[in-house]
VMD Tcl script that draws the C-alpha trace (Angstrom):
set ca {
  {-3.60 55.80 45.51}
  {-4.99 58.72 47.24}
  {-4.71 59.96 50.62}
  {-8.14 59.96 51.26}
  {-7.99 56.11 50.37}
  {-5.16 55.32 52.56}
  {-6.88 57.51 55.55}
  {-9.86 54.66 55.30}
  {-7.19 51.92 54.95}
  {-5.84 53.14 58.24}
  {-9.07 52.71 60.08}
  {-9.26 49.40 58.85}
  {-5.86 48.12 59.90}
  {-6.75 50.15 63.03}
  {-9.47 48.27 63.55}
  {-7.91 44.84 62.47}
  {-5.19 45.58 65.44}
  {-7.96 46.26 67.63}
  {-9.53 43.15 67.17}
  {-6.23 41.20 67.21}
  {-5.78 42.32 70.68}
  {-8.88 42.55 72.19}
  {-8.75 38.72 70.82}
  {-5.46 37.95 71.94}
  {-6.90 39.11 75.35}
  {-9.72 36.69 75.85}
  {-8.26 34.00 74.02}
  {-5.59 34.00 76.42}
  {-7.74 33.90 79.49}
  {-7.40 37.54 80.10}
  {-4.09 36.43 82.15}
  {-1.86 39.13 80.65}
  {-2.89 42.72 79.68}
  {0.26 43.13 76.90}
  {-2.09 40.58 74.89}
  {-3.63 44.18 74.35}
  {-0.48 46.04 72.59}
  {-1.89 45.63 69.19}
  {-5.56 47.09 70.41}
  {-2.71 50.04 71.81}
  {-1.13 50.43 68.38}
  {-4.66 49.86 66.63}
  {-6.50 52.81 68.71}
  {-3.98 55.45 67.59}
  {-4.59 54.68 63.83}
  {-8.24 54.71 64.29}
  {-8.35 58.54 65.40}
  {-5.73 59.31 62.73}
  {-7.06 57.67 60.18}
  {-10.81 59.81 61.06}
  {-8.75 62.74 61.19}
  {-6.72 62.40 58.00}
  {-10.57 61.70 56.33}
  {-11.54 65.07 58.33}
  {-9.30 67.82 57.91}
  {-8.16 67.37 54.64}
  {-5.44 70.44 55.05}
  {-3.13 68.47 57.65}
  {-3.50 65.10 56.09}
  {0.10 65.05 54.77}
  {0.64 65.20 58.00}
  {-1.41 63.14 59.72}
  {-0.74 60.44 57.41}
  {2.70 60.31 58.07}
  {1.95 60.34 62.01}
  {0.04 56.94 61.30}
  {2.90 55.58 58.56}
  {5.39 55.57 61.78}
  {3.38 54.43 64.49}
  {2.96 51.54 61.59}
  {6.71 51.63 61.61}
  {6.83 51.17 65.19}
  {4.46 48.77 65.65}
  {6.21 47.03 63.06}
  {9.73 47.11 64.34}
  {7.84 45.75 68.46}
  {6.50 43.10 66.88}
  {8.66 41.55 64.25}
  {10.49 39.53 67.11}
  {6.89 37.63 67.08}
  {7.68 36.40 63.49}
  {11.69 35.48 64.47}
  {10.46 33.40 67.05}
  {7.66 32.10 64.73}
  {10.38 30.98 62.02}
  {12.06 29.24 65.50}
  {9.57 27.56 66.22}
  {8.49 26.36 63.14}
  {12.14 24.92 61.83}
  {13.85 23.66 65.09}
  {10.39 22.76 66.34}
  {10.66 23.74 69.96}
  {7.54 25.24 70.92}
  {7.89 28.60 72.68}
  {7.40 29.70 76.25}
  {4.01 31.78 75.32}
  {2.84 30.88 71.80}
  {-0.25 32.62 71.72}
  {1.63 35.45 71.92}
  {4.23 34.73 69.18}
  {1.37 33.93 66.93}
  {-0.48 37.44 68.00}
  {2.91 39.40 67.49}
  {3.84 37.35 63.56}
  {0.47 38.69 62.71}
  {0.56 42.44 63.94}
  {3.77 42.25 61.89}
  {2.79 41.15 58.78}
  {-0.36 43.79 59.36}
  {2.20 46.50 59.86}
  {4.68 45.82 57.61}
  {1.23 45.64 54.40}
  {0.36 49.11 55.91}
  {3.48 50.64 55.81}
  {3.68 49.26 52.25}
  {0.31 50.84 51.60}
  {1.47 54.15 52.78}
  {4.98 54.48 51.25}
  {3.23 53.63 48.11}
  {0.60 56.14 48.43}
  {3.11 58.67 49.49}
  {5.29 57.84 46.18}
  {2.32 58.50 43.51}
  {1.03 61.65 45.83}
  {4.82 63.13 45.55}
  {5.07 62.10 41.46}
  {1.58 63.67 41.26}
  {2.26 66.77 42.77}
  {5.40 66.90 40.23}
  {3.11 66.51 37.70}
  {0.82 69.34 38.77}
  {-1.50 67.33 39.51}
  {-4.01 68.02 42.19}
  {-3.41 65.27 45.09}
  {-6.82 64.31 47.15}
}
mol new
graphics top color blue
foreach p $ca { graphics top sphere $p radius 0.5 }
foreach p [lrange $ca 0 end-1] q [lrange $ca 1 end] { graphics top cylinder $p $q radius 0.2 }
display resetview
């Protein structure tokens, strides 16, 4: 998979966590502005993601800018799917679960990009090996 791919991947997941939040936000009644974090982690990937698709000389770079904020996001949210696994087996509802719900999903979406990237980051690396020429 080629940069230039993942760069486009990025502004969708960037997107996705956009909407998640912005979501989160008004389903819960605007009461609590953390409901935003994944529009927060989202934003971030967005721009990188354009740039990576812009300047194709630092998108190495870039790339891997976006691979750990996914990391990040990933490792703030994965609580969300520990209390989901709670919740679901011992069946004692927790204290906010929108919230757990909002934070199981950012995780999954995290831990696919990160996936994505590593992946892409793999073949580039073999390619360049190779001598091949890496988009």
């Amino acid at each position: 998979m080629e940069y230039l791919v993942v760069a486009k991947l990025t502004i969708v997941f960037g997107i996705l966590l956009i909407l998640l939040g912005v979501g989160a936000y008004v389903v819960t009644e605007m009461q609590s502005k953390t409901a935003l974090i994944p529009a927060f982690v989202g934003l971030p990937l967005v721009i990188l993601g354009a740039i990576a698709q812009a300047k194709p000389g630092i998108r190495m770079h870039v790339m891997h800018a976006a691979v750990l904020i996914g990391l990040l996001g990933f490792f703030g949210s994965v609580g969300g799917v520990v209390k989901l696994l709670k919740w679901q087996l011992n069946d004692v509802e927790p204290a906010r679960p929108a919230a757990v719900v909002v934070q199981a999903i950012m995780a999954v979406l995290m831990v696919a990009f990160v996936a994505i990237c590593v992946k892409s980051f793999i073949a580039a690396r073999k390619a360049r090996r190779a001598g091949l020429p890496v988009a």
